[in-house]
N, C-alpha and C positions, 0 to 999 in steps of 0.2 A: 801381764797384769801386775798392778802396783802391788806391794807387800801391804799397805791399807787396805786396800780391795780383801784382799786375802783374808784378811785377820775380820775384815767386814761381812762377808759372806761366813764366814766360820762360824760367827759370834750369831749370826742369823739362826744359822743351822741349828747352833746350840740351846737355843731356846725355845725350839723348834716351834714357829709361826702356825707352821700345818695344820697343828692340834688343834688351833682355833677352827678351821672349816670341816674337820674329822670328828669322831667317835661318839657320836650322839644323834638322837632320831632328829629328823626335818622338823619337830617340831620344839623338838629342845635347842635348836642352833637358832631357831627364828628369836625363841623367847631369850638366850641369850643376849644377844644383838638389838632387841628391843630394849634389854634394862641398861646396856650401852649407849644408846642413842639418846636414852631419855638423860642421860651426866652429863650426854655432849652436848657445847652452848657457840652458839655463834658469835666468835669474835667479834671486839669494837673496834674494826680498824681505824687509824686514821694518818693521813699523810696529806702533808699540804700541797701538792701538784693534783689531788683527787678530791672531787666530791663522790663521798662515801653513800650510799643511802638502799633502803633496802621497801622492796615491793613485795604486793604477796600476787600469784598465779595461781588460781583451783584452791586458793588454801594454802601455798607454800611458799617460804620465802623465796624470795631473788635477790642475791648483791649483786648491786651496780656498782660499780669501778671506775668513774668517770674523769677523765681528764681536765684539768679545769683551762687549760689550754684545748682548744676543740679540734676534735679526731673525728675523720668521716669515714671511722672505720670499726669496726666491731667484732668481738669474739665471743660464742657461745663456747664457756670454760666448763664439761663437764666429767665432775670426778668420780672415780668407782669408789667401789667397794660392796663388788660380788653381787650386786643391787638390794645390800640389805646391811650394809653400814651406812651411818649421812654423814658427808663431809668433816673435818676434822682442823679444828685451829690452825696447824700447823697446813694445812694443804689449801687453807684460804689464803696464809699468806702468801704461800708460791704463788696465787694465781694474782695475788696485786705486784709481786716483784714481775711477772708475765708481765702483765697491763703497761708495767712500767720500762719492761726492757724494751717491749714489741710497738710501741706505742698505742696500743691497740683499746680502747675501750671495752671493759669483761664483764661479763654476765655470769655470774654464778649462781646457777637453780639448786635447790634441795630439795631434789625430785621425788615423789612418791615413792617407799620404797617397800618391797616384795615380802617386808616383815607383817604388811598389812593387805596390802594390795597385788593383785596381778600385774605383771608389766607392762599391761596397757596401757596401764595409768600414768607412767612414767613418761611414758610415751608422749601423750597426751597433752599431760602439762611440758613437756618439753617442746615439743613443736608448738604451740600454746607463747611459751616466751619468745621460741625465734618470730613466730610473727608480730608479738608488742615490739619487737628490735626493729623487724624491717619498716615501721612508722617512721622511725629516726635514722634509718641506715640505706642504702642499695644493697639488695642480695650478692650482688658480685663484690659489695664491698666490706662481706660478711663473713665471716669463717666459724671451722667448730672445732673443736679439738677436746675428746676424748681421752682421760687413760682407764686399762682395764676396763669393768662394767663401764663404764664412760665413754670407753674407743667403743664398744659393743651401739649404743645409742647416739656416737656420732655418726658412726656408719650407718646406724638404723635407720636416723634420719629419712635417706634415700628413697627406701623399699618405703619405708611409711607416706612418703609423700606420694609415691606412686599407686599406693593404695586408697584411691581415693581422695587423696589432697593435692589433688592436681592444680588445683589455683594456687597453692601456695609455691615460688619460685626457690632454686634449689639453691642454696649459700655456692658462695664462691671459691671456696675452698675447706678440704677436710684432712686432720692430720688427729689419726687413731692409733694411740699408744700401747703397746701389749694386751689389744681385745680381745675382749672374754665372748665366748662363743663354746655352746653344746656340742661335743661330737657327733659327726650326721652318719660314718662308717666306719666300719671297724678297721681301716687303712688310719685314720684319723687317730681311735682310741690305740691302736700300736703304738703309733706315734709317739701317742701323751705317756704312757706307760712308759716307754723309754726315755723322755725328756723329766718325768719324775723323779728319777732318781736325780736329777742334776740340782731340778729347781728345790729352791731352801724356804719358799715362799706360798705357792697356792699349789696343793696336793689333786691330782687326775681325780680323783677320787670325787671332789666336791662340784666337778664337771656331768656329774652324771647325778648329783643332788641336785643342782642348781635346777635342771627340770621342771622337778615337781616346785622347787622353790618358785620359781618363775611362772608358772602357772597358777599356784597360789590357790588352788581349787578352780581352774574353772579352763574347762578342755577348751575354750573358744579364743584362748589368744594366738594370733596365728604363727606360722611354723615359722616364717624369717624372726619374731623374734626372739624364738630360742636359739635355730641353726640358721645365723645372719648370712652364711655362706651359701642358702637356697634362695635369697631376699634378691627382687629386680632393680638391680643396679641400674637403669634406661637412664640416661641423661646425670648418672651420674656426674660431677665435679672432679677437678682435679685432686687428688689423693694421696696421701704418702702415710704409710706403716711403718710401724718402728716398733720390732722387739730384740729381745736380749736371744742369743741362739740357747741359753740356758733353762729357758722358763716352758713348761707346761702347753701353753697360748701359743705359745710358739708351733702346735702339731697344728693348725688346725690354716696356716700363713697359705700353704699349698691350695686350699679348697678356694679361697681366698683373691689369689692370684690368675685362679682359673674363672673364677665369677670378673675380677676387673678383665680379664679378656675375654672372657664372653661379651660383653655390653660393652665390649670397647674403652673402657676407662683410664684416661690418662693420668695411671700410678705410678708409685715408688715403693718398692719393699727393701725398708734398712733392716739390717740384723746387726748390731752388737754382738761380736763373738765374745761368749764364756762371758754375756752379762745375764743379768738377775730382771726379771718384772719390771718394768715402770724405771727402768735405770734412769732416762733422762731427767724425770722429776725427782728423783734421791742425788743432788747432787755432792755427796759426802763426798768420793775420793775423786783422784785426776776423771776415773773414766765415768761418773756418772756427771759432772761438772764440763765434760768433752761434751756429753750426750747433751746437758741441759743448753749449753751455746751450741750446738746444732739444731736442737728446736725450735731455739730463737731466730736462729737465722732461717731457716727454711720457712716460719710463720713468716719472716718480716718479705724473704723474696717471690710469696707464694701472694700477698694479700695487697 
């Protein structure tokens, strides 16, 4: 590891991130994150290779990220945060420097998020956008990529179309970044409890809030999408995971790889050793900036 890394992961520790998803009832973390959301403003991007322009889905915006040069290819870009942060300036514009490495056309949703709603809703209006996409796009020539809560509803994708959404056809490719996903056994929560102590970023602990969070009141959301690792992968797409061997998310990779072969799914599981959450999009030091040009490349030879 670089002496950057080092002094990076330190300085995380030190002002210890955790505390954010800790020490307070489920309903004091919602109302925090609600007076958050309400400061947070959607950037004016703009860049002259893009027309920039923004749609509303159910009620929620969408950026469009469009090349003014024409690309017959398309990326549903969505971002976490626990499903009860919204997107953040700073992680729009990763996703137009994306647009711009991959040449990929991106869609950015500002999904329903679990401060108000159940995560159906999220759901919902997400598959909701991918099919305003496939109007302009072929599904094969469609991809999603997910990190954290985000990798959680790129993978969800799958199981939700299976449930029901059988006319809608499955994108053509999925690449889910340190997904967040409920422990389904207590093989799982050893795990996380052991990988805690490493991770400097999202504490086991808010794995067993997120729950009730994501339920949101209302026992009727189903079980794939809390424990994504019980969800019918059938006709799943080609696949590739990417965590840090450091991070929390990381316990739950196993159940994971036992679902992509169960249903036969033609995956890839990256681990980053001795990285942190979401390392490919933090590209501060040599190894998160390795990560982030391996994302781009594996988008550009998967799509």
């Amino acid at each position: 590891m670089t002496l950057k890394y080092e002094i990076l992961k330190r300085l995380v520790k030190a002002v210890n991130i955790k505390k954010m998803w800790t020490g307070m009832s489920t309903e004091e973390l919602l109302e925090n994150r609600r007076k958050q959301n309400a400061r947070n403003r959607i950037p004016n991007l703009k860049d002259d290779a893009f027309d920039i322009s923004r749609i509303e889905i159910m009620g929620c915006p969408v950026l469009k990220l469009i090349h003014k040069k024409k690309a017959n290819k398309a990326n549903l870009f969505l971002i976490g945060g626990g499903m009860i942060s919204a997107p953040r300036p700073g992680s729009i514009k990763k996703a137009l420097q994306f647009a711009k490495e991959t040449g990929l056309d991106v869609f950015v949703p500002y999904y329903p998020l679990c401060t108000d709603y159940p995560l159906t809703r999220a759901y919902e209006m997400i598959h909701e956008t991918y099919r305003i996409m496939l109007q302009d796009y072929k599904a094969e020539n469609t991809s999603v990529l997910g990190t954290s809560s985000g990798g959680n509803l790129a993978l969800g994708m799958v199981p939700y179309i299976n449930d029901g959404h059988g006319d809608t056809p499955m994108p053509g490719y999925i690449m889910a970044i340190s997904p967040g996903t409920c422990v389904d056994t207590d093989e799982e929560w050893q795990r996380m409890l052991e990988l805690d102590k490493k991770d400097v970023a999202i504490p086991a602990q808010y794995m067993k809030t997120a729950v009730e969070v994501m339920r949101h009141g209302d026992d009727s959301v189903p079980e794939y999408m809390i424990w994504l690792q019980k969800g019918d992968f059938t006709n799943c797409p080609k696949t590739t995971f990417i965590y840090g061997s450091d991070e929390t998310l990381y316990a739950c990779a196993p159940s994971f790889e036992a679902a992509m072969k169960k249903y036969k799914v033609d995956y890839k599981m990256i681990v980053g050793e001795g990285m942190f959450h979401c390392y490919p999009v933090f590209p501060i030091c040599r190894e998160g900036k390795e990560g982030w040009k391996m994302m781009i490349q594996l988008m550009k030879e998967n799509t």
